[in-house]
C-alpha positions as CSV (number, residue, x, y, z in Angstrom):
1,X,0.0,0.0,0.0
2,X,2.9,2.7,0.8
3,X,4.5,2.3,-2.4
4,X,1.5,2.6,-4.5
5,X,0.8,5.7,-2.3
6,X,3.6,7.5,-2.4
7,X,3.7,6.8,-6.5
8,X,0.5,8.7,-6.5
9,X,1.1,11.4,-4.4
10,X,4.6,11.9,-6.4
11,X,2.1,11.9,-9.8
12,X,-0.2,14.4,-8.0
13,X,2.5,16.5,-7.0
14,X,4.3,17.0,-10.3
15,X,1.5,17.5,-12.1
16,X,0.3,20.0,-9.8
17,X,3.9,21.4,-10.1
18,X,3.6,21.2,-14.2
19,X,0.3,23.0,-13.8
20,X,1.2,25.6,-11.8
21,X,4.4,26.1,-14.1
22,X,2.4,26.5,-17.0
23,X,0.0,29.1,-15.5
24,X,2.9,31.0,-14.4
25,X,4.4,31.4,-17.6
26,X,1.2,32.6,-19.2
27,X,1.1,35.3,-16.7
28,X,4.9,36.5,-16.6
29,X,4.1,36.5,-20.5
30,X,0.8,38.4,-20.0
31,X,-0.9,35.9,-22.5
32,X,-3.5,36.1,-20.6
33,X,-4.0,39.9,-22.0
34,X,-4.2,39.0,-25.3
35,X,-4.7,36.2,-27.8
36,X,-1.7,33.5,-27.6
37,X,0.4,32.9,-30.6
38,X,2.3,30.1,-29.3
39,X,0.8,26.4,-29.8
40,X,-0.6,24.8,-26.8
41,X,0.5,20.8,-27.0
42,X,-1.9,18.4,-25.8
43,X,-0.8,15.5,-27.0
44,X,2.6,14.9,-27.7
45,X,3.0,11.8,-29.2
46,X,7.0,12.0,-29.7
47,X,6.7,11.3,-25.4
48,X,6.3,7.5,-25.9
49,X,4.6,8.2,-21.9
50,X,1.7,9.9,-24.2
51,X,1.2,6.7,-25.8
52,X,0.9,4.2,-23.3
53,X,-1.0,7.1,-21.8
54,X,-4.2,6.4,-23.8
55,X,-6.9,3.7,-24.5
56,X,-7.8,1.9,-27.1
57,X,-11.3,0.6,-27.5
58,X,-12.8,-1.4,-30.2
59,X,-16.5,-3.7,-30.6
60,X,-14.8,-6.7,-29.0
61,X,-16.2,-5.0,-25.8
62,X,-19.1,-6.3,-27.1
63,X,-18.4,-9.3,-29.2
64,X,-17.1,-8.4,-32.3
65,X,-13.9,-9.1,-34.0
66,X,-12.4,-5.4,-34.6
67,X,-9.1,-4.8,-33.3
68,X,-7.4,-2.1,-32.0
69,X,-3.6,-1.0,-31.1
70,X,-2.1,2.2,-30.2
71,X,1.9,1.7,-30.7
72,X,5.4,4.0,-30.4
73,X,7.0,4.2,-33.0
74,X,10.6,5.8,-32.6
75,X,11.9,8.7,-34.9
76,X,13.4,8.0,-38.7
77,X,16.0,11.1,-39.2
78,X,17.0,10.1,-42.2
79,X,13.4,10.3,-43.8
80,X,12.4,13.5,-41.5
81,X,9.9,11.2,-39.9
82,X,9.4,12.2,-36.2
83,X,8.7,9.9,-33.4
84,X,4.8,9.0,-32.9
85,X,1.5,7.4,-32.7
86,X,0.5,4.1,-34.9
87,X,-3.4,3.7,-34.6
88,X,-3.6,0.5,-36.2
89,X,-5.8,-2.8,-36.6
90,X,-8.5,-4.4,-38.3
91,X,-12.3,-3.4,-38.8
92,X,-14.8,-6.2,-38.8
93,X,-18.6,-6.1,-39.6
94,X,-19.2,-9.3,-38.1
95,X,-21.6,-9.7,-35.8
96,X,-21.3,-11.9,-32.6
97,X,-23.6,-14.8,-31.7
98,X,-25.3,-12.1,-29.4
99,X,-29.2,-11.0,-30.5
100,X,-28.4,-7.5,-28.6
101,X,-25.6,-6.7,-30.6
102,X,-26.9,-4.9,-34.2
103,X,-23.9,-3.5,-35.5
104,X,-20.2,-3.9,-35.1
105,X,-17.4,-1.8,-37.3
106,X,-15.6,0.3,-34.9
107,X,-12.2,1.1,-33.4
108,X,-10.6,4.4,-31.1
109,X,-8.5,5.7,-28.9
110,X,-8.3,8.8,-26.5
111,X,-5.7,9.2,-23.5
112,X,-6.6,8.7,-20.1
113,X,-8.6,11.3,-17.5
114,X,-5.2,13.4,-16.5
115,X,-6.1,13.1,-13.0
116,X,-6.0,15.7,-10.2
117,X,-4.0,18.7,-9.2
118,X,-4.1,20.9,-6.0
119,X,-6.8,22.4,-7.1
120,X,-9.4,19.2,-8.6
121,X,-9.7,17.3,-11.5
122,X,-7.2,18.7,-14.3
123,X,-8.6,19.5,-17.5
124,X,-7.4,21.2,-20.7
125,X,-8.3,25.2,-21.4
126,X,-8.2,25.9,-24.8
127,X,-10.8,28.7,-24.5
128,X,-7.9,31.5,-26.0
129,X,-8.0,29.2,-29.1
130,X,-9.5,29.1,-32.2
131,X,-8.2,25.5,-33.4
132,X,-7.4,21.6,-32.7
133,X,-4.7,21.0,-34.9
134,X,-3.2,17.6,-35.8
135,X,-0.6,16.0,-37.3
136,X,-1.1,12.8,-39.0
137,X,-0.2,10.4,-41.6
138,X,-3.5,9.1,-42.8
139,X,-4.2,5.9,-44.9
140,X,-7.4,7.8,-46.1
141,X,-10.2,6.4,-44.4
142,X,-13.2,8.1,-42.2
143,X,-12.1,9.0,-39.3
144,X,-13.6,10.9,-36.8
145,X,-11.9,13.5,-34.2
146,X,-13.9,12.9,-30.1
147,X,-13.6,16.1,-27.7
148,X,-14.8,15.2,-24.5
149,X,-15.4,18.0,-21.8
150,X,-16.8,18.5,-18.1
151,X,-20.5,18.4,-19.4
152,X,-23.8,18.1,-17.5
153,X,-24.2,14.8,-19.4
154,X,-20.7,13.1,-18.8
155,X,-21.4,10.6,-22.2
156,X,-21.9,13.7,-24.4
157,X,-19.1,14.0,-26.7
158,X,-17.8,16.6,-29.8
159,X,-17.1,15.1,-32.7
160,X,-16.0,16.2,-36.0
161,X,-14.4,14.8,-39.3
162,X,-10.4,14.6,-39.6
163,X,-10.2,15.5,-42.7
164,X,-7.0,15.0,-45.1
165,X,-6.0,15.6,-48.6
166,X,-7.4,12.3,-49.2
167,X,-10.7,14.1,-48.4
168,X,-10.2,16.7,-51.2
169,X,-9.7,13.8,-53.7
170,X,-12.6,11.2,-52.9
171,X,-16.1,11.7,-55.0
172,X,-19.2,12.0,-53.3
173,X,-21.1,9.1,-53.8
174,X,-23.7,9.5,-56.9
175,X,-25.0,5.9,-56.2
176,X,-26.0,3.2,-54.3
177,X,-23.2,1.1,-55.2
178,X,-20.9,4.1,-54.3
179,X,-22.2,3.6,-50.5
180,X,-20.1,0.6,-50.2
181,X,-17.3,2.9,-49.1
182,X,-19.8,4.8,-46.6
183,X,-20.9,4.5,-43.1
184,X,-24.6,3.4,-43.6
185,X,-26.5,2.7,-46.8
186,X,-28.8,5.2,-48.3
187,X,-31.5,4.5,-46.3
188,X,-29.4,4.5,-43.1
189,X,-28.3,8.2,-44.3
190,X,-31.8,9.1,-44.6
191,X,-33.0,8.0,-41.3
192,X,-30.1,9.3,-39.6
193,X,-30.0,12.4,-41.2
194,X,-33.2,13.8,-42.3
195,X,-32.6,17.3,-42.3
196,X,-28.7,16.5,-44.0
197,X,-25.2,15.8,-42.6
198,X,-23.6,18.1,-40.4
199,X,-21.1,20.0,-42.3
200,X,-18.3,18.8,-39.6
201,X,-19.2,15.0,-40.5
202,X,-19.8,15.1,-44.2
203,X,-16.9,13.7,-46.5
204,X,-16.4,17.1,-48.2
205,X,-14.2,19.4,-46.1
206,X,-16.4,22.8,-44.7
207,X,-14.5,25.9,-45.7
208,X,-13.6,26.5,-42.4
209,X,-11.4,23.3,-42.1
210,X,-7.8,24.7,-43.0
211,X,-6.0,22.1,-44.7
212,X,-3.5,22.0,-47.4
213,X,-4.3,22.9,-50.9
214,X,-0.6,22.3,-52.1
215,X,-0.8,21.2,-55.4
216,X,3.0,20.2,-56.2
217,X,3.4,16.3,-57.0
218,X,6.6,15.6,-54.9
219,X,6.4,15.1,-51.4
220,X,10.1,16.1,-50.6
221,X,10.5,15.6,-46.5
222,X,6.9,15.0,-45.7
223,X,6.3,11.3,-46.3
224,X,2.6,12.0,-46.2
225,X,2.6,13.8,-43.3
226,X,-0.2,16.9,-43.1
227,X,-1.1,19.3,-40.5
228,X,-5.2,19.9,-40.0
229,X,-6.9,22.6,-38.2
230,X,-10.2,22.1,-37.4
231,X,-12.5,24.8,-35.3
232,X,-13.3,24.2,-32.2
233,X,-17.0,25.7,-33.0
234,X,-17.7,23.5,-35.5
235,X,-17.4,20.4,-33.8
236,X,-21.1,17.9,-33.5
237,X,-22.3,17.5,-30.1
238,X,-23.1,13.9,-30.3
239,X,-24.6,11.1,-27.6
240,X,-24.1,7.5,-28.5
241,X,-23.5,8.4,-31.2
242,X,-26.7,11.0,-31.9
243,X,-26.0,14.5,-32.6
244,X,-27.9,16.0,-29.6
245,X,-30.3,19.3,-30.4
246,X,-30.1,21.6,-29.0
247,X,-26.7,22.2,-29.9
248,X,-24.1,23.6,-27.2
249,X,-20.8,24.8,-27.8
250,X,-17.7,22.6,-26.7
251,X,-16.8,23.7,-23.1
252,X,-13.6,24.7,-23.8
253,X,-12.3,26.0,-20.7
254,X,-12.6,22.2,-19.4
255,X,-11.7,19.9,-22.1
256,X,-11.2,16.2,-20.5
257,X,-10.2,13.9,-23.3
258,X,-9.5,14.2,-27.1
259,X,-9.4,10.5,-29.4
260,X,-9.9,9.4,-33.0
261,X,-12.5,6.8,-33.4
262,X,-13.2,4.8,-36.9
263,X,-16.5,3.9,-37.3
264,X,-16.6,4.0,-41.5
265,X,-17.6,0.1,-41.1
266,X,-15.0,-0.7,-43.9
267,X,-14.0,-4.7,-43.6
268,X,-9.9,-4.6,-43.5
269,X,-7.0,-3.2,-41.8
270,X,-6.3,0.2,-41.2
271,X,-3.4,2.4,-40.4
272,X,-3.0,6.2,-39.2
273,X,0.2,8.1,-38.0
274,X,-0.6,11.0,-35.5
275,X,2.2,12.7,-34.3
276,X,1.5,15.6,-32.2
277,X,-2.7,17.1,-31.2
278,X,-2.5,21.0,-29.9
279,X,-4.6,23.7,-29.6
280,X,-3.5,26.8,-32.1
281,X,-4.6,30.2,-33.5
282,X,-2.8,29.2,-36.4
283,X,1.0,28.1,-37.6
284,X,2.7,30.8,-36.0
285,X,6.9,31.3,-36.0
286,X,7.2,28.8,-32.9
287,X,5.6,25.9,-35.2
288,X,6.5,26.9,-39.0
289,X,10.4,25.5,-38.5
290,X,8.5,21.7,-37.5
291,X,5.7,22.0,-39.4
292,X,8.1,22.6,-43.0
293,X,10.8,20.0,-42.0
294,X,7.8,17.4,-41.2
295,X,5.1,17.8,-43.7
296,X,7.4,19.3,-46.4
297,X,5.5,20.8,-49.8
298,X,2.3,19.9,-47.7
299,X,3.3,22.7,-44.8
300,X,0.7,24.9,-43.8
301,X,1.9,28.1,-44.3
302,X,2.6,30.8,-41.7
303,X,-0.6,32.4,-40.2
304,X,-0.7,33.8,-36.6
305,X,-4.1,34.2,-36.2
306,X,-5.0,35.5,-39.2
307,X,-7.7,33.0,-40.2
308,X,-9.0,33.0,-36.6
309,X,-9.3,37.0,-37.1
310,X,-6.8,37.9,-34.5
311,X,-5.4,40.4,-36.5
312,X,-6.7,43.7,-38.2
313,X,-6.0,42.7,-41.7
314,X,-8.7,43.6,-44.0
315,X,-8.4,40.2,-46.1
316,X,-8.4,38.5,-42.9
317,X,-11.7,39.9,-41.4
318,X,-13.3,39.2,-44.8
319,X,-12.2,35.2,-44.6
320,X,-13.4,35.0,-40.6
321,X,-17.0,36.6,-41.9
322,X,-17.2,33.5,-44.1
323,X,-16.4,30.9,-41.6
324,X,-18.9,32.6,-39.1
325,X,-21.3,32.0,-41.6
326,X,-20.2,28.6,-42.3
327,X,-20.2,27.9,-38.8
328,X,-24.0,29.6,-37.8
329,X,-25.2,27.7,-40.9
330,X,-23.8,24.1,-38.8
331,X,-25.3,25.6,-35.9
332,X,-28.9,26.0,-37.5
333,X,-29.0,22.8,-38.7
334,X,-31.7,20.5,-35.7
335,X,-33.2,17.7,-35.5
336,X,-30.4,15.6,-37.1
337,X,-29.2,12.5,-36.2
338,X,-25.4,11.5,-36.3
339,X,-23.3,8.7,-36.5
340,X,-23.7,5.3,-34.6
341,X,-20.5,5.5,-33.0
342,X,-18.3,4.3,-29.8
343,X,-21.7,4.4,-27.7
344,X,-20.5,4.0,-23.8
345,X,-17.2,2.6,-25.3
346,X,-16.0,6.6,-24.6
347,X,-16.7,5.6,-20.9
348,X,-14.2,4.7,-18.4
């Protein structure tokens, strides 16, 4: 008992210690007073302790034969491949010899509650923020970004699409044949979505997604690796799955976990890279140096804040007027329903 105690209280203490160093430093550098250029990591994925951090959840839980892994993988200088995350495994549609279960197909991860400080349960504030940038290698399948915050209803959960230049490339479908690579067939789609798909869950990128539009065909020092910025007001607020009306903003000041989930109910394996989750106001000069060595002729280019509207730029007001109105148009969209996805597999 007084080993596993005194572990404990040594975790408690140094994160209260990391905590309080963190808040210390916004203050001495009165960000506080103004909008933050500087990243704020959240998941670090180079820190193989971020890896074996996090859970992995999958429909076995229930019966089915999807598997799941979350694995380090170490650094490859010579390729300009940084150290990181392999989500990896299998997706099955098989159902088990169990009447209750209707519908298998589904694999994620997210880390693990962060514990307590000296002050409660320790969350995440990305409130000063406008994005949730990540950096991933993607095979190009669905997959699906899950916010989870201090809500009134702990199993609510934001979700949007993570979105890739794989994204930018793939038809809608035009047919019913062209569902085979879809969640749900068209009459699924129409009883779950009556009203239409959420912008932030569709397959075509919302204009308020930043993502690169790079258009060179080399891919000198990237290897596939692309930076996303998705905006924290367009994520879904979703139950089990359901996108819950009415709609309320992500509780940003207390974010408690943040996962990618797979739930596009493709038979076969599946493979994504992820090697760093932060919040941003866009790639600012403390990011562009990693961001150009890693991702290469796919680098997003340097912005701080101007596509959040952080600055007084004319062109850059004009472009945050659009994604308001992308953003209210999500926002006005009710009574839709959303994905069947992780249902209390988010749970501890």
């Amino acid at each position: 008992m007084f080993p596993t105690r005194r572990l404990a209280q040594a975790g408690f203490f140094r994160r209260s210690a990391d905590e309080f160093g963190r808040l210390s430093k916004i203050a001495w550098n009165t960000e506080a007073l103004h909008t933050p250029t500087k990243p704020y990591v959240l998941l670090d994925f180079e820190n193989e302790g971020t890896v074996t951090g996090c859970k992995t959840m999958a429909d076995r839980a229930v019966g089915g034969f999807s598997t799941a892994s979350l694995d380090y993988e170490p650094a490859e200088p010579s390729t300009n491949t940084p150290a990181h995350a392999r989500f990896h495994g299998s997706i099955s549609t098989k159902l088990p010899d169990n009447w209750r279960v209707e519908r298998t197909g589904y694999a994620a991860f997210r880390n693990q509650d962060r514990g307590f400080w000296l002050f409660g349960r320790l969350y995440w504030d990305v409130d000063p923020y406008a994005y949730l940038a990540l950096r991933i290698k993607s095979d190009g399948r669905r997959y699906t970004v899950n916010v989870q915050t201090d809500a009134v209803v702990e199993t609510d959960i934001h979700q949007h699409r993570l979105y890739t230049r794989h994204h930018l490339l793939r038809d809608t479908p035009k047919s019913e044949e062209d569902y085979d690579f879809q969640a749900d067939s068209p009459d699924d789609v129409e009883e779950l979505y009556p009203s239409g798909l959420p912008a932030a869950l569709s397959d075509v990128p919302p204009e308020s997604t930043i993502i690169s539009t790079s258009t060179s065909t080399t891919t000198s020092g990237s290897n596939g690796w692309e930076t996303v910025l998705l905006p924290f007001n367009s994520f879904v607020r979703t139950n089990h799955g359901f996108v819950i009306e009415p709609q309320t903003s992500l509780t940003r000041q207390r974010v408690k976990s943040i996962g990618i989930g797979l739930t596009d109910r493709v038979e076969g394996p599946f493979d994504l890279r992820i090697h760093k989750i932060w919040a941003t106001n866009g790639i600012s000069e403390a990011e562009i140096e990693e961001e150009r060595r890693i991702c290469g002729d796919y680098a997003l280019p340097l912005d701080e804040g101007v596509s959040s509207g952080w600055t007084n730029q004319p062109e850059a007001k004009s472009k945050v007027k659009s994604i308001k109105e992308e953003i209210k148009k999500q926002d006005g969209d009710s009574n839709k329903k959303g994905l069947k996805g992780l249902k209390s597999e988010w749970e501890e």
